[in-house]
C-alpha positions as CSV (number, residue, x, y, z in Angstrom):
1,X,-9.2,-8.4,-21.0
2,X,-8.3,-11.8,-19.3
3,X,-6.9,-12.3,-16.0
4,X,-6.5,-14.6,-13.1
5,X,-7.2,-13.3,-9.6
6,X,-5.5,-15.0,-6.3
7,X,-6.4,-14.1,-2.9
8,X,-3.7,-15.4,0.0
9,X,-4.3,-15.0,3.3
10,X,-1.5,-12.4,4.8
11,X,-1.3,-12.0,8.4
12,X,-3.9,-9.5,10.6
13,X,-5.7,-7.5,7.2
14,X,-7.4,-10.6,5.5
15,X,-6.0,-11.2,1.6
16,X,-4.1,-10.0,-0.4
17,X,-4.1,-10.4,-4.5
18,X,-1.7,-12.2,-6.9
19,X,-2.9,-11.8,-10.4
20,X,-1.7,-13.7,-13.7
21,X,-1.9,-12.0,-16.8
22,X,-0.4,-14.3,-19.5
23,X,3.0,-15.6,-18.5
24,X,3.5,-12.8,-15.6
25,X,3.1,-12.7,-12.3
26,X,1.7,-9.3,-10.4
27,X,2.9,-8.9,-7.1
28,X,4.2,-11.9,-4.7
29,X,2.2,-12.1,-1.7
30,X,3.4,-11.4,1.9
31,X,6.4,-12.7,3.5
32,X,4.7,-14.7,6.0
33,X,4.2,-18.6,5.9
34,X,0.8,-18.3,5.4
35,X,0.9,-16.4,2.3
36,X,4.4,-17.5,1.0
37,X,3.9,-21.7,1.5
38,X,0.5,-21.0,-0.5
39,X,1.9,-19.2,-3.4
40,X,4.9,-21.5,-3.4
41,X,2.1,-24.6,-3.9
42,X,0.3,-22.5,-6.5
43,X,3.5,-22.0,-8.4
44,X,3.0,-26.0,-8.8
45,X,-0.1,-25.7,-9.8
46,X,-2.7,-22.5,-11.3
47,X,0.6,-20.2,-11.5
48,X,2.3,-22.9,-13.3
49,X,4.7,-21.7,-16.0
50,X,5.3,-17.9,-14.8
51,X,8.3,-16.5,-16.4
52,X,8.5,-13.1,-14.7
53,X,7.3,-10.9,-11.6
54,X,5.8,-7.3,-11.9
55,X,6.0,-5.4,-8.9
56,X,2.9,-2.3,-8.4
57,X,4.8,-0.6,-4.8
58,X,7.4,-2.7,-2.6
59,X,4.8,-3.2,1.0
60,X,5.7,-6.2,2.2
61,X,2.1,-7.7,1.5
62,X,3.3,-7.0,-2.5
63,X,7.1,-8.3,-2.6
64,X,7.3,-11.2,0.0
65,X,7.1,-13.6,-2.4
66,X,10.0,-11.8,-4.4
67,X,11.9,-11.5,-0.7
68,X,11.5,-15.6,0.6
69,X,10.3,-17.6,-2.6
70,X,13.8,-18.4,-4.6
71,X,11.8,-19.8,-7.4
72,X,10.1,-16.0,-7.6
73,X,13.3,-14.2,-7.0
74,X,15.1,-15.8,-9.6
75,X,12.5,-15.0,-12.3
76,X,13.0,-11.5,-14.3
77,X,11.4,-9.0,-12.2
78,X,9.8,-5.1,-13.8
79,X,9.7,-2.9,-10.9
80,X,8.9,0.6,-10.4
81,X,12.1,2.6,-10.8
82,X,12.3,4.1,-7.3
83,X,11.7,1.0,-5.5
84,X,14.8,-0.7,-6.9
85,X,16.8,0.5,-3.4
86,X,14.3,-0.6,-0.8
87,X,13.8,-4.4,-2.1
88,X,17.9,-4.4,-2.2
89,X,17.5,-3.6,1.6
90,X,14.8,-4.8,2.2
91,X,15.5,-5.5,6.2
92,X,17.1,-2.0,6.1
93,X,13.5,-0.4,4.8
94,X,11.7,-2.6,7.6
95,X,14.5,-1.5,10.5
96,X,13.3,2.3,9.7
97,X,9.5,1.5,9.3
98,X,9.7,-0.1,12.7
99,X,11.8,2.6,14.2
100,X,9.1,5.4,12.7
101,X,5.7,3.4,13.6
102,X,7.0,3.0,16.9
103,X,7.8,6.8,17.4
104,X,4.6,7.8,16.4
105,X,2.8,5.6,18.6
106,X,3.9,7.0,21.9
107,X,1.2,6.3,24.8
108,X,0.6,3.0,23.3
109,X,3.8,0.8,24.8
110,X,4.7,0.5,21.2
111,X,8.3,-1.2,20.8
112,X,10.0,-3.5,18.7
113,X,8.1,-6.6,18.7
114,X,4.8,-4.8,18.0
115,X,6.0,-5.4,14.2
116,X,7.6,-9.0,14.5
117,X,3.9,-10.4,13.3
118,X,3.3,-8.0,10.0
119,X,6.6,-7.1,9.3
120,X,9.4,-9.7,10.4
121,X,13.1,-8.9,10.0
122,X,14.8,-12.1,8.4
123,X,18.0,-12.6,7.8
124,X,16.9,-14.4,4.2
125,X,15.2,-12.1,2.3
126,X,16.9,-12.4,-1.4
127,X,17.2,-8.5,-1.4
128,X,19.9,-7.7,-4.5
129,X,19.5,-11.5,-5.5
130,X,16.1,-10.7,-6.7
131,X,16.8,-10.4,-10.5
132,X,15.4,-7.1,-11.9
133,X,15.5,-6.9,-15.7
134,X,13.6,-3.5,-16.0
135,X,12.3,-0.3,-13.9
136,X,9.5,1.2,-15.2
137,X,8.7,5.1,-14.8
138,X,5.3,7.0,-15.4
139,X,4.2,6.5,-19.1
140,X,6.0,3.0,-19.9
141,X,4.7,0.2,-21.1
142,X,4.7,-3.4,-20.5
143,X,3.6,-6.3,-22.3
144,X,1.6,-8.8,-20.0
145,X,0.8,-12.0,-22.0
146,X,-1.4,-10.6,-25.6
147,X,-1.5,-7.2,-23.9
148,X,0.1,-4.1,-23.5
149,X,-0.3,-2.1,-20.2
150,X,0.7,1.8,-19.7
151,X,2.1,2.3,-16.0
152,X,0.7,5.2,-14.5
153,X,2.5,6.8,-11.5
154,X,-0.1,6.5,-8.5
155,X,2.5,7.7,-5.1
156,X,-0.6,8.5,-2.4
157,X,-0.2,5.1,-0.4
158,X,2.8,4.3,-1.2
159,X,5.5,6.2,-3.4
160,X,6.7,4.5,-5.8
161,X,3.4,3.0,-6.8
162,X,2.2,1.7,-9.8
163,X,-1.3,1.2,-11.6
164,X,-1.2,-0.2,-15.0
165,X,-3.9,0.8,-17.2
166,X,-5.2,-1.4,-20.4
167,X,-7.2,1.5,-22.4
168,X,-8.5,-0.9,-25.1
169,X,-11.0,-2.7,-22.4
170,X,-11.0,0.0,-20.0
171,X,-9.5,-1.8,-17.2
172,X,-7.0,-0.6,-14.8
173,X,-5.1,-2.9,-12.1
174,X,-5.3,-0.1,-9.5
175,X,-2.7,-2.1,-6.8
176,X,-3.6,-0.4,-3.5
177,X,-5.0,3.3,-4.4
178,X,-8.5,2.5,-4.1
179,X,-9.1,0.2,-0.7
180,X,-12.3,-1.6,-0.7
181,X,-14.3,0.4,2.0
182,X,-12.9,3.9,0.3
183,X,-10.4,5.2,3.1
184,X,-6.7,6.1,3.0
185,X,-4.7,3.2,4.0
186,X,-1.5,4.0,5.9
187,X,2.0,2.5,4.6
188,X,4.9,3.3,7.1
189,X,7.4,5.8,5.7
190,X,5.9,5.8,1.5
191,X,2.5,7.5,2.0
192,X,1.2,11.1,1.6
193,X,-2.2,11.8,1.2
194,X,-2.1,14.9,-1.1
195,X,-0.2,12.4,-3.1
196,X,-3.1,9.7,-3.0
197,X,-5.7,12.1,-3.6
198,X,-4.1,13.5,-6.7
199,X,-3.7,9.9,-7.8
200,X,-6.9,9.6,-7.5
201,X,-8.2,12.5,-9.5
202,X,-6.0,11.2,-12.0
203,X,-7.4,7.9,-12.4
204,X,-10.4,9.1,-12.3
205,X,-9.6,11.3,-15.7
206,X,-8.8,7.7,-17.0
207,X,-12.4,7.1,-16.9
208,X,-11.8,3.5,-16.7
209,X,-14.8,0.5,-16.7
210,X,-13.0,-1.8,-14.2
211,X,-10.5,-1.3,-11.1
212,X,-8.7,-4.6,-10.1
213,X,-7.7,-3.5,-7.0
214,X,-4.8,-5.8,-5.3
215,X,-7.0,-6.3,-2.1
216,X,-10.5,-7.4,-2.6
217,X,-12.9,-8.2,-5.9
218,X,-12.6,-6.3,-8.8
219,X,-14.7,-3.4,-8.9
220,X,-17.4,-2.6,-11.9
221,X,-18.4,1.2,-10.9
222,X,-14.5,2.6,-10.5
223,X,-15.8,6.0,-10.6
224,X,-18.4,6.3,-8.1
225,X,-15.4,4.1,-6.3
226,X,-13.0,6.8,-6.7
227,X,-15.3,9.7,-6.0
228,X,-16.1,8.3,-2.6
229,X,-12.3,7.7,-1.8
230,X,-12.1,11.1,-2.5
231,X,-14.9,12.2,-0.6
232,X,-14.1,10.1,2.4
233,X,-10.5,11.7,2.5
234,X,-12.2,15.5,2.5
235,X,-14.5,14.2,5.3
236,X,-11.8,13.2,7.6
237,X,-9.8,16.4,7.3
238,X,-13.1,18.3,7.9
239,X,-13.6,16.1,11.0
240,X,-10.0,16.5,12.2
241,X,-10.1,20.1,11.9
242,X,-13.7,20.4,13.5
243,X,-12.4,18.3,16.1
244,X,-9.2,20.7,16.4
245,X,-11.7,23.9,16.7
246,X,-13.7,22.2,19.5
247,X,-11.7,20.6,21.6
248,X,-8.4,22.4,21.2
249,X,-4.5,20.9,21.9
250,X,-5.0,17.2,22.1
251,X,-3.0,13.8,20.8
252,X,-3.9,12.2,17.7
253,X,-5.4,9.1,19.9
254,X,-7.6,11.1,21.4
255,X,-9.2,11.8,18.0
256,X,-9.5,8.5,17.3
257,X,-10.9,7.6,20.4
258,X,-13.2,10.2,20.7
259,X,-14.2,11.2,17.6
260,X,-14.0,8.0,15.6
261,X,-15.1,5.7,18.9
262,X,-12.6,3.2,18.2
263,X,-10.0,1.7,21.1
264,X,-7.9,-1.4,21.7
265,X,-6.1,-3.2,19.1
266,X,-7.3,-1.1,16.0
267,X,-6.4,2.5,17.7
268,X,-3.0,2.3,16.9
269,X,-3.5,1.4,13.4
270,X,-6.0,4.5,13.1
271,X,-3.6,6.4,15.0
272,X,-0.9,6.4,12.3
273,X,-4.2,6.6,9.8
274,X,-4.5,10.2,11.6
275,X,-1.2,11.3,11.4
276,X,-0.9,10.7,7.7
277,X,-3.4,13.1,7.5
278,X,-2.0,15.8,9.8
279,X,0.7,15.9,8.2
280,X,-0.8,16.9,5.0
281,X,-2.6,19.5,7.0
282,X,0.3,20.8,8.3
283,X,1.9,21.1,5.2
284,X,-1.5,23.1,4.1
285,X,-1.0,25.1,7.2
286,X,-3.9,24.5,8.4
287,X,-2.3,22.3,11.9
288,X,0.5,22.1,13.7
289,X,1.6,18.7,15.1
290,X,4.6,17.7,17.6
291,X,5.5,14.1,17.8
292,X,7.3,13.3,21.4
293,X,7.2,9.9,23.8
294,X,3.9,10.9,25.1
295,X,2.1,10.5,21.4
296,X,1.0,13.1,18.5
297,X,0.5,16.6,19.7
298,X,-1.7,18.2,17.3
299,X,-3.4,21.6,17.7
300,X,-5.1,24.4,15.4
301,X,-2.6,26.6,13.1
């Protein structure tokens, strides 16, 4: 099928994808001026004559065109059904992601303006002025241009998240379940990675011929792709719990420092990588965790 792919530069992680398909629009960019005046002069220009917005998870590198651009807001918008709530607050979803990043990173002198840079509070995002027309649920479809795209529910790193799946050419616009180097990428307060790695199986089961992922190239060998994602995710639980059975009681940093050999800026980033997955262990059973202002206690179940 035929699609335009647009990479804008968001701040600290590189690009992120805009896509046209027909007369529609998928996803908006990040909010910050880097991203937002280059879609605004695309809008001008390539993305010229887009008559509506279609959202795949509400992260702020995926809506901050919606949030800042009026042009963008004001344009029918299909969203995932759950995420109608958190782009109507949007400053309110960013308020509590801030608040939870920053209590998870104790022993890093986390606080509030850690987040100014990625995610900025502004006091003009177009929250309930963005015009939503329709909320899509697993199973819907949507017409993009001449074709028609199934959503398929995809919650792992983020929830709500959408894929949307053309079966005819076998292509599915992934959004951001399958990251380009195959890990779990962590989304503050909307990711679970049982979630994301039965999204992945589930894809998988598509059997599709191309991912168009919404960071990065499209990819021509989804299910080797997919199988490493999946692999990768065993691999780091393995490690964690390994890790766990040598060294016993220990913070989350420690793991990351140790075991992964990564400090300074990236460690924090990791670090909340790391709980992601903890959690999901714990829920397994298999670890216990304690989150207080010294950082992530995790131990051994």
């Amino acid at each position: 099928m035929e699609y335009e792919r647009f990479e804008f530069t968001q701040p600290l992680y590189g690009g992120v994808n805009v896509l046209r398909i027909g007369n529609t629009l998928v996803d908006t960019g990040h909010v910050d001026p880097v991203s937002r005046e280059a879609v605004v002069a695309a809008l001008d220009d390539e993305l010229a004559g887009i008559e509506r917005v279609l959202i795949t998870h509400p992260h702020i590198d995926h809506v901050g065109g919606s949030q800042t651009i009026d042009a963008l807001s004001e344009l029918p918008h299909i969203v995932p059904e759950e995420s109608v709530d958190i782009l109507h607050d949007y400053a309110g979803y960013l308020e509590r992601a801030r608040e939870e990043m920053t209590r998870l990173l104790g022993g890093f002198d986390a606080d509030d303006s850690t987040w100014d840079v990625y995610f900025p509070i502004r006091d003009d995002y177009a929250e309930e002025r963005i015009r939503v027309e329709r909320r899509l649920s697993d199973g819907d479809t949507v017409r993009c241009g001449d074709y028609e795209l199934t959503a398929v529910s995809t919650p792992g790193h983020a929830d709500p998240h959408l894929a949307f799946h053309h079966e005819p050419s076998g292509t599915l616009f992934s959004g951001d379940l399958v990251d380009p180097d195959g890990r779990f990428q962590y989304g503050p307060l909307l990711g679970d990675v049982g979630d994301y790695k039965q999204s992945l199986r589930r894809i998988r089961d598509l059997d599709p011929e191309t991912l168009v992922p919404m960071h990065g190239p499209p990819m021509d060998d989804p299910v080797a792709r997919i199988e490493a994602s999946l692999s990768n995710a065993e691999a780091t639980e393995r490690r964690l719990l390994d890790f766990l059975d040598g060294h016993g009681p220990c913070y989350a940093r420690e793991f990351v420092a140790r075991e992964l050999g990564v400090d300074g800026a990236r460690a924090p980033f990791l670090t909340l990588v790391v709980y992601e997955y903890l959690r999901h262990l714990e829920a397994e059973g298999r670890v216990s965790i304690d989150v207080t202002v010294e950082g992530i206690e995790m131990s051994a179940a």
